[in-house]
N, CA, C and O atoms as a Maestro MAE file, in Angstrom:
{
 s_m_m2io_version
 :::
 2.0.0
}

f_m_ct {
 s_m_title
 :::
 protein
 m_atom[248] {
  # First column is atom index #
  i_m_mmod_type
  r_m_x_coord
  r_m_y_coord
  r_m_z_coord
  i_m_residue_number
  s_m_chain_name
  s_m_pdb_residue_name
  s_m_pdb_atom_name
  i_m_atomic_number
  :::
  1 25 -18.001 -6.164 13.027 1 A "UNK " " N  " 7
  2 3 -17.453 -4.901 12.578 1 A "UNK " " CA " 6
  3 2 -15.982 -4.795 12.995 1 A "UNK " " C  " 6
  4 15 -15.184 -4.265 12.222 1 A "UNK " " O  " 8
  5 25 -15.620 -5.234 14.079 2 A "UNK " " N  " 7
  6 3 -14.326 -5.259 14.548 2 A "UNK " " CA " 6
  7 2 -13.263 -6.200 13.636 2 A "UNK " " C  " 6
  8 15 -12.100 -5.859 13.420 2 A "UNK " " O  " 8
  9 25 -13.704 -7.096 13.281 3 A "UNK " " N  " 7
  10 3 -12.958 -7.972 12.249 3 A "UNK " " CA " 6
  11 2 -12.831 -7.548 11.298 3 A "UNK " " C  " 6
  12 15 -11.718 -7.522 10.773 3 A "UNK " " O  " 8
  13 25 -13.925 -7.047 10.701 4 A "UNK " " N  " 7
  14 3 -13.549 -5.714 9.107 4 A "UNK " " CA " 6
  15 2 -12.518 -4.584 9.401 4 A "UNK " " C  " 6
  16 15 -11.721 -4.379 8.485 4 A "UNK " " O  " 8
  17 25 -12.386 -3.775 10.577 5 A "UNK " " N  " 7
  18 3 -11.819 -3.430 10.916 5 A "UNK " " CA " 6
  19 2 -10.456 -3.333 10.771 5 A "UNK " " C  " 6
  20 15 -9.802 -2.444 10.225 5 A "UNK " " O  " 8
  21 25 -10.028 -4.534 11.423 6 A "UNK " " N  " 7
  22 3 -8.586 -5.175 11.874 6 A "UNK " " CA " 6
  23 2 -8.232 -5.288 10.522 6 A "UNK " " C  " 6
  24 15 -7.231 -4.712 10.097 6 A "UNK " " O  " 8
  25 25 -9.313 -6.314 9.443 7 A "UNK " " N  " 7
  26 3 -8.810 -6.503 7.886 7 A "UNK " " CA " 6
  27 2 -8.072 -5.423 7.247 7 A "UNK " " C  " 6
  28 15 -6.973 -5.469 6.695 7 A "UNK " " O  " 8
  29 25 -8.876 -4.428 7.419 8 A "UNK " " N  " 7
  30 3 -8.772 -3.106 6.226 8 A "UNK " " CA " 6
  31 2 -7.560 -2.601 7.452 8 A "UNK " " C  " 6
  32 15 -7.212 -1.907 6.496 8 A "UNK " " O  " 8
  33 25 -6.937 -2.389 8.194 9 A "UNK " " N  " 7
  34 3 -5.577 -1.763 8.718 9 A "UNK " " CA " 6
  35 2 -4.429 -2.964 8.330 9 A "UNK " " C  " 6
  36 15 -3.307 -2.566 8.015 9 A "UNK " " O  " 8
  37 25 -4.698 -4.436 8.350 10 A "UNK " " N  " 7
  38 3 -3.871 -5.303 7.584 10 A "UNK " " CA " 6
  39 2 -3.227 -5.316 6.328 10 A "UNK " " C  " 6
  40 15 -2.125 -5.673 5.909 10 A "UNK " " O  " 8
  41 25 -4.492 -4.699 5.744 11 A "UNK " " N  " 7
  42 3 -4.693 -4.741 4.441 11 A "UNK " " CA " 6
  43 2 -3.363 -3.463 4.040 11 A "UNK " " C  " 6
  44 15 -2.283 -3.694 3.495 11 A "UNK " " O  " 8
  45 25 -3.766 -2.447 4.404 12 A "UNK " " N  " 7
  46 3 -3.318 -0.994 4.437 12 A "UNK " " CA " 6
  47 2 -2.133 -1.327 5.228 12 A "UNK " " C  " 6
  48 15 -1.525 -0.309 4.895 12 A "UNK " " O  " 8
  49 25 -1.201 -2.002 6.106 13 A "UNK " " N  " 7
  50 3 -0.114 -2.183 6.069 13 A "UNK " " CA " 6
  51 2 0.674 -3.010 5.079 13 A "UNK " " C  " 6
  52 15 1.849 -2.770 4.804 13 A "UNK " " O  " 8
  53 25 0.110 -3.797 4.665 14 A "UNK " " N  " 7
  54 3 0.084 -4.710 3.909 14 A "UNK " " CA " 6
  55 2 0.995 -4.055 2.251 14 A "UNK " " C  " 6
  56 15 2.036 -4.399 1.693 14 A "UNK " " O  " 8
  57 25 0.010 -3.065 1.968 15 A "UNK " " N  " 7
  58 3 -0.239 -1.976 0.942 15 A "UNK " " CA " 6
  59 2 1.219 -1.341 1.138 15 A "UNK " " C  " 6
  60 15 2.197 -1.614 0.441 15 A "UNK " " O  " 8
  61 25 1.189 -0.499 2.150 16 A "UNK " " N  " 7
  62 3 2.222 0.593 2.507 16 A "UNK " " CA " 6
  63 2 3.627 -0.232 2.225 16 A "UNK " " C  " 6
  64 15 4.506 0.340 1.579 16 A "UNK " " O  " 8
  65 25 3.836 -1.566 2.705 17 A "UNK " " N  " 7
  66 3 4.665 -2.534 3.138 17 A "UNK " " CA " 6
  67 2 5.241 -2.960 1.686 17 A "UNK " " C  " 6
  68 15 6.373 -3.441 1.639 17 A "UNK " " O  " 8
  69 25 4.555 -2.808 0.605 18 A "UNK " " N  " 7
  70 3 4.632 -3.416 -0.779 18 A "UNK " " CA " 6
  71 2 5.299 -1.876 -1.616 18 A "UNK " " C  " 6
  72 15 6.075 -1.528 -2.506 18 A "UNK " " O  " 8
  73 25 4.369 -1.344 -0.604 19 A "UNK " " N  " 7
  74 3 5.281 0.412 -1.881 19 A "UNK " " CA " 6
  75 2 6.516 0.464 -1.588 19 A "UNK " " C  " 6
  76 15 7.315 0.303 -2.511 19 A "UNK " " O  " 8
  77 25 6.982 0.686 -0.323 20 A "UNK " " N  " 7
  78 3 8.024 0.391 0.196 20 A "UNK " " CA " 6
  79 2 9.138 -0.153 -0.517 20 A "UNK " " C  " 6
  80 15 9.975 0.546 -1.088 20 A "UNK " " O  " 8
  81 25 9.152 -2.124 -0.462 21 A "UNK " " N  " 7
  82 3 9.211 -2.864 -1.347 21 A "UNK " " CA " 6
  83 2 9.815 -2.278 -2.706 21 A "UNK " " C  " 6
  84 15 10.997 -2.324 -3.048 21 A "UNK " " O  " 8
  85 25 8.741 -1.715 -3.408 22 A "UNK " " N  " 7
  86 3 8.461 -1.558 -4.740 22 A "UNK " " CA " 6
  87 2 9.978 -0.082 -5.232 22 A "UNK " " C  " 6
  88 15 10.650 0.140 -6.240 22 A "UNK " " O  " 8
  89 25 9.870 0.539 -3.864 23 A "UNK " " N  " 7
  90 3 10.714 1.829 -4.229 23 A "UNK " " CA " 6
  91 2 11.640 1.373 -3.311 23 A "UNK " " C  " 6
  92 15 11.727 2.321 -2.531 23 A "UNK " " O  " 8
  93 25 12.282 0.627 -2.975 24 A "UNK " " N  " 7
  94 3 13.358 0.269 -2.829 24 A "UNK " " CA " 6
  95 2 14.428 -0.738 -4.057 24 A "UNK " " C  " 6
  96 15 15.613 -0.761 -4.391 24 A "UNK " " O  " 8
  97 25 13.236 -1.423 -4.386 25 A "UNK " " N  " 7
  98 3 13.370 -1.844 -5.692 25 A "UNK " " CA " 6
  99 2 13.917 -1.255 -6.833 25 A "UNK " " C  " 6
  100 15 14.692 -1.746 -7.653 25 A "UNK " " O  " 8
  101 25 13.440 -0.190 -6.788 26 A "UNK " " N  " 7
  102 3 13.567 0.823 -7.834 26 A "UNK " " CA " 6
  103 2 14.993 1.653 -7.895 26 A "UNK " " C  " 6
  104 15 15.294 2.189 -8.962 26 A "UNK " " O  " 8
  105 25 15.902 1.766 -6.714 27 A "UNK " " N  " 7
  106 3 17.019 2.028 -6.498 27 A "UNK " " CA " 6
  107 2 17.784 1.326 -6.795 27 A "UNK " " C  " 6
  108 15 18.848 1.929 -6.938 27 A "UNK " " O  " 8
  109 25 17.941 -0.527 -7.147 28 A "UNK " " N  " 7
  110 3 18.740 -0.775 -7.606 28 A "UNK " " CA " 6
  111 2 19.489 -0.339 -9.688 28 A "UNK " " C  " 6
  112 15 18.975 0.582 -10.323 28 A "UNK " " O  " 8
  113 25 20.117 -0.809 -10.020 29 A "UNK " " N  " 7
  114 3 20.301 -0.632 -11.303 29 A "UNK " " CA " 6
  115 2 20.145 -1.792 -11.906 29 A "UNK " " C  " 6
  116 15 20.231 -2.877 -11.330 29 A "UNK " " O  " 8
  117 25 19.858 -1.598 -13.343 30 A "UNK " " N  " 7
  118 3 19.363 -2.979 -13.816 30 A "UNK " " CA " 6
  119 2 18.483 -3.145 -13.431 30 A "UNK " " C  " 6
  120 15 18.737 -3.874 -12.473 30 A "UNK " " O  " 8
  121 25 16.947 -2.918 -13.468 31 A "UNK " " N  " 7
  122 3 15.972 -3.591 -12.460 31 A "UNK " " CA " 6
  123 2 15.219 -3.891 -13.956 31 A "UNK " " C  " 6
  124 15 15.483 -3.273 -14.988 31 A "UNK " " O  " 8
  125 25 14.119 -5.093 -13.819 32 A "UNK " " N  " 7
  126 3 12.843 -5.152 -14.558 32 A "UNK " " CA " 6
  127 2 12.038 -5.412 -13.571 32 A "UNK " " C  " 6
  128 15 12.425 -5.894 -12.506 32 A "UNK " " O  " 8
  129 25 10.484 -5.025 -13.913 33 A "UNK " " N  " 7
  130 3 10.458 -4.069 -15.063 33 A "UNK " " CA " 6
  131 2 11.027 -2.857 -14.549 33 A "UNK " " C  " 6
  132 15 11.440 -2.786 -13.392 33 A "UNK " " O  " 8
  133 25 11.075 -1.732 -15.501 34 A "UNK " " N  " 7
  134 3 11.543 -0.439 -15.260 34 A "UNK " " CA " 6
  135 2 10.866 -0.036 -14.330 34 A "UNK " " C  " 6
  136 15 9.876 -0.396 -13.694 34 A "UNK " " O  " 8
  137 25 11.994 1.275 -14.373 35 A "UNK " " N  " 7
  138 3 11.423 2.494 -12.759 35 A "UNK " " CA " 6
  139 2 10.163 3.237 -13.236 35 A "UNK " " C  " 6
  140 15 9.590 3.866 -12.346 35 A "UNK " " O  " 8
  141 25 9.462 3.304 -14.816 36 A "UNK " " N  " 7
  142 3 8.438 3.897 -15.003 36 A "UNK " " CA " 6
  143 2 7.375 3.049 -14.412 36 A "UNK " " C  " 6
  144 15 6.526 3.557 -13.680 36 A "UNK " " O  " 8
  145 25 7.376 1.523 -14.747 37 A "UNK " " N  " 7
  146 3 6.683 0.721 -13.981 37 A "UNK " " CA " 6
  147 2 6.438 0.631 -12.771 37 A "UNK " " C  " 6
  148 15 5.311 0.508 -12.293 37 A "UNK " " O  " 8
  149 25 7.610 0.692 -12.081 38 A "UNK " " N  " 7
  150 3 7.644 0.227 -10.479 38 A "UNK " " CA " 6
  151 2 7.193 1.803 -9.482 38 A "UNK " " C  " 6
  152 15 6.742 1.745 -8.339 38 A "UNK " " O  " 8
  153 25 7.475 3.243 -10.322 39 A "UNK " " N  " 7
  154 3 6.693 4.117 -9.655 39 A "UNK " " CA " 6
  155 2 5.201 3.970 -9.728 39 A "UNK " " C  " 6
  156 15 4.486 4.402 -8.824 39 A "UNK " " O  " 8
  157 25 4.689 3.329 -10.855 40 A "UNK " " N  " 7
  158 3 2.888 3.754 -11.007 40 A "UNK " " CA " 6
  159 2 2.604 2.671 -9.829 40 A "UNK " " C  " 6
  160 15 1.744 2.932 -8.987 40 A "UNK " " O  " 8
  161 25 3.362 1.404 -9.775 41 A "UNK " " N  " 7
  162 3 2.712 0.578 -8.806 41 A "UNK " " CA " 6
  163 2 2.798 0.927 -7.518 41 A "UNK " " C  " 6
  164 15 1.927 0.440 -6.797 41 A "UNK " " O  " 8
  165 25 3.636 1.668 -6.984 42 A "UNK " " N  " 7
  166 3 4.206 2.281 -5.961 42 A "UNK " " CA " 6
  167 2 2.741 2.977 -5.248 42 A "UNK " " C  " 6
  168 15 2.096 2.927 -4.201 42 A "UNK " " O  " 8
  169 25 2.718 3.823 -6.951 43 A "UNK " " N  " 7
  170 3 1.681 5.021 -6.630 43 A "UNK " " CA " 6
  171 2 0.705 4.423 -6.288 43 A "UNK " " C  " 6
  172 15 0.198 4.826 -5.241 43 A "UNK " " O  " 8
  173 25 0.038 3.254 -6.985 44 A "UNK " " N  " 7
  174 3 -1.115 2.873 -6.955 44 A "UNK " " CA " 6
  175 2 -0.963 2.050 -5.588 44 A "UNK " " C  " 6
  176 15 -2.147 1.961 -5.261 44 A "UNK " " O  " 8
  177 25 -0.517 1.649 -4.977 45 A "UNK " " N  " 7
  178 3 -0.107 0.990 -3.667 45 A "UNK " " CA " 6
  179 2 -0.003 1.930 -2.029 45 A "UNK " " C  " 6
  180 15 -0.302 1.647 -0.868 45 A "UNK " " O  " 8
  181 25 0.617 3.209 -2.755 46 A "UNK " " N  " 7
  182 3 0.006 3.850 -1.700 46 A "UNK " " CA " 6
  183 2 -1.272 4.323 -1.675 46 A "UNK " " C  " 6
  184 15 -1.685 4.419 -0.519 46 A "UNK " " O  " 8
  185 25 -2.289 4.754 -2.756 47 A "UNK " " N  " 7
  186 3 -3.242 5.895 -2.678 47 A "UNK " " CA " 6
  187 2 -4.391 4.185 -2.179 47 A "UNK " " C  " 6
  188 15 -5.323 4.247 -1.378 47 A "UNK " " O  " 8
  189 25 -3.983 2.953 -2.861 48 A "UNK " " N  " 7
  190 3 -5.110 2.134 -1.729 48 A "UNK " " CA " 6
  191 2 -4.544 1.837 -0.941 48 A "UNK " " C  " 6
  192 15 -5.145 0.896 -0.423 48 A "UNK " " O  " 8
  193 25 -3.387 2.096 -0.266 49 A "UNK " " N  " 7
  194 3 -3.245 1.975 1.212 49 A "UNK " " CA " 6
  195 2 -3.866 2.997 2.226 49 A "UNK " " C  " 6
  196 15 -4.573 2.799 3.214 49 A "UNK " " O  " 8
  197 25 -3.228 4.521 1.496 50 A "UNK " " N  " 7
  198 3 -4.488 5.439 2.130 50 A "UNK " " CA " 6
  199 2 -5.680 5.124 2.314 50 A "UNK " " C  " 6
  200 15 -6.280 5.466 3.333 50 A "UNK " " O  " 8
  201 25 -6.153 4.510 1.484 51 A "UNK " " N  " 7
  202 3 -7.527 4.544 1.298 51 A "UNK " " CA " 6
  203 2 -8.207 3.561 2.299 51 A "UNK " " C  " 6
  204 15 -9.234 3.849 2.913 51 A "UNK " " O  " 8
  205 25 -7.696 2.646 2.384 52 A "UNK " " N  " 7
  206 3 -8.106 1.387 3.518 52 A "UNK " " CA " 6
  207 2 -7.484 1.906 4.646 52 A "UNK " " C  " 6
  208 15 -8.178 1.777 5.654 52 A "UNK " " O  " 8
  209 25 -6.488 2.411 4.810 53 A "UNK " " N  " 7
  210 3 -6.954 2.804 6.217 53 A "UNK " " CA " 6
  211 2 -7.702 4.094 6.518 53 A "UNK " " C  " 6
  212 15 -8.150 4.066 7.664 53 A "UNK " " O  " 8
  213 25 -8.008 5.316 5.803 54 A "UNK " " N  " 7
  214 3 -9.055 5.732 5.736 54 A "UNK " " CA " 6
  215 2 -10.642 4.839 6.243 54 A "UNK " " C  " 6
  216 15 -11.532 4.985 7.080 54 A "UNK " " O  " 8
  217 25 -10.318 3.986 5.256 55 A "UNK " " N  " 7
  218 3 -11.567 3.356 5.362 55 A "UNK " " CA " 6
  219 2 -11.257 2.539 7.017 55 A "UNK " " C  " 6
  220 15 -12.318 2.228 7.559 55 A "UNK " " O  " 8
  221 25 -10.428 2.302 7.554 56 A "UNK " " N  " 7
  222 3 -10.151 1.391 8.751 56 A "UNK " " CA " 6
  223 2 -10.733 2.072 9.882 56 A "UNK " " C  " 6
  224 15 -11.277 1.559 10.860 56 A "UNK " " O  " 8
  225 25 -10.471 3.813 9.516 57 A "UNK " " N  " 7
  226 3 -10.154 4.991 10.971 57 A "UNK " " CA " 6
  227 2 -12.093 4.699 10.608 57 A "UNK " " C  " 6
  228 15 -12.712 4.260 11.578 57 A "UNK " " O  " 8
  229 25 -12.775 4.898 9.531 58 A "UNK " " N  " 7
  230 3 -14.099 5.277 10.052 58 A "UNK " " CA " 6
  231 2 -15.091 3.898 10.229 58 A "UNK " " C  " 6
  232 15 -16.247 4.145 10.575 58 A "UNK " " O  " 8
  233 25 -14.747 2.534 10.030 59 A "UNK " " N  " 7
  234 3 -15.413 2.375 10.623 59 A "UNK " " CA " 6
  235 2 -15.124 1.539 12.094 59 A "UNK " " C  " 6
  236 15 -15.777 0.630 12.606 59 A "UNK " " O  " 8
  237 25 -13.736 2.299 12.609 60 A "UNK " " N  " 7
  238 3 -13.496 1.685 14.313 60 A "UNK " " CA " 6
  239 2 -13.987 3.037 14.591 60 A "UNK " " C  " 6
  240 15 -13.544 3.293 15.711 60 A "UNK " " O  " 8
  241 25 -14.603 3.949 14.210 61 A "UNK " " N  " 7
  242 3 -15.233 4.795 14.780 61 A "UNK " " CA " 6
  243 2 -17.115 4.345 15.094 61 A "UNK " " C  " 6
  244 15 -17.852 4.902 15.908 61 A "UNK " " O  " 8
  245 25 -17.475 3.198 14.155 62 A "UNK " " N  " 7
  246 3 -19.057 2.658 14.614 62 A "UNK " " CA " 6
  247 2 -18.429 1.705 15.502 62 A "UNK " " C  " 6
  248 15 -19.121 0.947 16.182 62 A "UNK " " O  " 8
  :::
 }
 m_bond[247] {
  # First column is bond index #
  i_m_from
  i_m_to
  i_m_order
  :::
  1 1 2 1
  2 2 3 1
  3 3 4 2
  4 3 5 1
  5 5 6 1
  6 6 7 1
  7 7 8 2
  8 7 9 1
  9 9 10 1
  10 10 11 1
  11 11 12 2
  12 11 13 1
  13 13 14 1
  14 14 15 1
  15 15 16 2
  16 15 17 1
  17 17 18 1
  18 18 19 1
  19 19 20 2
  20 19 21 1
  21 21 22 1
  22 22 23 1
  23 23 24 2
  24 23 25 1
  25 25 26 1
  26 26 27 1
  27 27 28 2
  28 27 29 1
  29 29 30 1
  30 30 31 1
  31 31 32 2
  32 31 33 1
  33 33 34 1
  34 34 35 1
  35 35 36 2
  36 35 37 1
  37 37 38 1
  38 38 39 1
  39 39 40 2
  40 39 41 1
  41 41 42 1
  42 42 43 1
  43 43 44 2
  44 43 45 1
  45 45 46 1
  46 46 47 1
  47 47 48 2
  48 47 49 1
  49 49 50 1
  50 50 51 1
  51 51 52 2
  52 51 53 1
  53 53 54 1
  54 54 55 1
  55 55 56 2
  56 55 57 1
  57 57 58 1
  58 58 59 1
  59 59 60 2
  60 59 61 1
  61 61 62 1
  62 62 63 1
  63 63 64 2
  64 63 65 1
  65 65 66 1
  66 66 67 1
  67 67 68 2
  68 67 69 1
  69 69 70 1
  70 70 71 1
  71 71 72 2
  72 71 73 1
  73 73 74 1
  74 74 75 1
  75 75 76 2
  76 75 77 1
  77 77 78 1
  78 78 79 1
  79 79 80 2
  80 79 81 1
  81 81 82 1
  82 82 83 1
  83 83 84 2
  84 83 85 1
  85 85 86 1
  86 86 87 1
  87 87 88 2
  88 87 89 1
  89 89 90 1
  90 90 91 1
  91 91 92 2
  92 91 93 1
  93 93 94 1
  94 94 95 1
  95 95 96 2
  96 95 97 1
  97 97 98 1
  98 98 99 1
  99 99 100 2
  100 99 101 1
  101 101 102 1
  102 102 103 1
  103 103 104 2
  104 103 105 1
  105 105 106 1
  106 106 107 1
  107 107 108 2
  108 107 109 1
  109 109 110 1
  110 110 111 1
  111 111 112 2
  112 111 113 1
  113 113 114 1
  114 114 115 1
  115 115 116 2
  116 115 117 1
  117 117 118 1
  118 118 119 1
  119 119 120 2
  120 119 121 1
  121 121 122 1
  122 122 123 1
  123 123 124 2
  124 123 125 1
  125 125 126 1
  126 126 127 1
  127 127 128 2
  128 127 129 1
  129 129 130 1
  130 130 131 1
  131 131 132 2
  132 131 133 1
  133 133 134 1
  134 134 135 1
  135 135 136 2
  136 135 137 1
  137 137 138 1
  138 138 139 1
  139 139 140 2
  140 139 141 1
  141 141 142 1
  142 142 143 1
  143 143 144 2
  144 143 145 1
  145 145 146 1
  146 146 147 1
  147 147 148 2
  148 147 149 1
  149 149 150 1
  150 150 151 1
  151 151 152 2
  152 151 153 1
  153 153 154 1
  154 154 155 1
  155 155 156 2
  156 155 157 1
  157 157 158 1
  158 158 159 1
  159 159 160 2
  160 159 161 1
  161 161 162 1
  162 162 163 1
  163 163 164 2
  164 163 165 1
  165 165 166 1
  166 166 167 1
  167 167 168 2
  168 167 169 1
  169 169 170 1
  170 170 171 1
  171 171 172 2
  172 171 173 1
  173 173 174 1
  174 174 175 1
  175 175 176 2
  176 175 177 1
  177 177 178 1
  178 178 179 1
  179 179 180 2
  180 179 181 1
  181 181 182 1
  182 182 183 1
  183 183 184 2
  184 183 185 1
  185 185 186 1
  186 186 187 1
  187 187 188 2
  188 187 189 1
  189 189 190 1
  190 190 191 1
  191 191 192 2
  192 191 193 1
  193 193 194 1
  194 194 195 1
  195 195 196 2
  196 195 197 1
  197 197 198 1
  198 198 199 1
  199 199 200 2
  200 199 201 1
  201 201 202 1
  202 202 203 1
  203 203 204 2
  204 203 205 1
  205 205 206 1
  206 206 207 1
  207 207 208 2
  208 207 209 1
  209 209 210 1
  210 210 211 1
  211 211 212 2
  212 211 213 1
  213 213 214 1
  214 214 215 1
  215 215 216 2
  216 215 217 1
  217 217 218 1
  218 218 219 1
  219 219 220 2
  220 219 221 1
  221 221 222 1
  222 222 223 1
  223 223 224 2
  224 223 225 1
  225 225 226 1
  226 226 227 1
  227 227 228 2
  228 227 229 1
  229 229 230 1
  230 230 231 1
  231 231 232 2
  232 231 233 1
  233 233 234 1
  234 234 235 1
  235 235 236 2
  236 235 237 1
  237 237 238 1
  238 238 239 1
  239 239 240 2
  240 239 241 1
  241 241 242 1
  242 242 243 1
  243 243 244 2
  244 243 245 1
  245 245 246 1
  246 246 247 1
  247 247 248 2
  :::
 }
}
Protein backbone atom coordinates (compact mmCIF):
# COMPACT_ATOMS: atom_id res chain seq x y z
CA UNK A 1 0.00 0.00 0.00
CA UNK A 2 2.83 2.31 0.69
CA UNK A 3 4.25 1.92 -2.83
CA UNK A 4 0.79 2.80 -4.41
CA UNK A 5 0.98 5.49 -2.36
CA UNK A 6 4.32 7.11 -3.16
CA UNK A 7 3.12 6.25 -7.10
CA UNK A 8 -0.08 8.28 -7.10
CA UNK A 9 1.86 11.60 -5.26
CA UNK A 10 4.62 10.99 -8.21
CA UNK A 11 2.22 10.71 -10.46
CA UNK A 12 0.30 13.99 -9.24
CA UNK A 13 3.57 15.89 -9.22
CA UNK A 14 4.35 14.65 -12.21
CA UNK A 15 0.77 16.03 -13.52
CA UNK A 16 1.01 19.48 -11.76
CA UNK A 17 4.75 19.66 -13.21
CA UNK A 18 3.37 19.22 -16.96
CA UNK A 19 0.47 21.98 -16.46
CA UNK A 20 2.92 24.16 -15.43
CA UNK A 21 5.01 23.29 -18.47
CA UNK A 22 2.01 23.51 -20.64
CA UNK A 23 1.04 27.29 -19.37
CA UNK A 24 4.17 28.52 -19.56
CA UNK A 25 4.21 27.38 -22.93
CA UNK A 26 1.36 29.13 -23.69
CA UNK A 27 2.94 32.61 -22.98
CA UNK A 28 5.21 32.43 -25.60
CA UNK A 29 4.03 33.88 -29.16
CA UNK A 30 3.92 31.82 -32.06
CA UNK A 31 3.32 28.66 -30.22
CA UNK A 32 1.77 25.25 -31.84
CA UNK A 33 -0.45 23.94 -31.15
CA UNK A 34 -2.54 26.92 -30.08
CA UNK A 35 -3.38 28.45 -26.64
CA UNK A 36 -7.01 26.87 -27.16
CA UNK A 37 -5.16 23.58 -27.15
CA UNK A 38 -2.56 24.00 -24.60
CA UNK A 39 -5.34 25.44 -21.97
CA UNK A 40 -7.69 22.15 -22.25
CA UNK A 41 -4.45 20.13 -21.65
CA UNK A 42 -3.45 22.27 -18.89
CA UNK A 43 -6.98 21.79 -17.60
CA UNK A 44 -7.05 18.28 -18.03
CA UNK A 45 -3.56 17.95 -16.27
CA UNK A 46 -4.51 19.64 -13.39
CA UNK A 47 -8.08 18.18 -12.47
CA UNK A 48 -5.91 14.47 -12.74
CA UNK A 49 -3.37 15.83 -10.78
CA UNK A 50 -5.96 16.79 -8.18
CA UNK A 51 -7.29 13.81 -8.44
CA UNK A 52 -4.25 11.47 -7.71
CA UNK A 53 -3.29 13.16 -5.09
CA UNK A 54 -6.65 13.14 -3.69
CA UNK A 55 -6.44 9.73 -4.33
CA UNK A 56 -2.64 9.68 -2.63
CA UNK A 57 -4.03 11.69 0.81
CA UNK A 58 -6.70 8.65 1.23
CA UNK A 59 -5.04 5.90 0.85
CA UNK A 60 -1.72 6.98 3.21
CA UNK A 61 -4.54 7.34 5.41
CA UNK A 62 -5.06 2.99 5.41
Amino acid sequence: MQTLTVVLFTCSVASFLAMFHHLVKMQRPGIYPSKKVLKQRAGLLATTGAFLLVLGFIFSLF
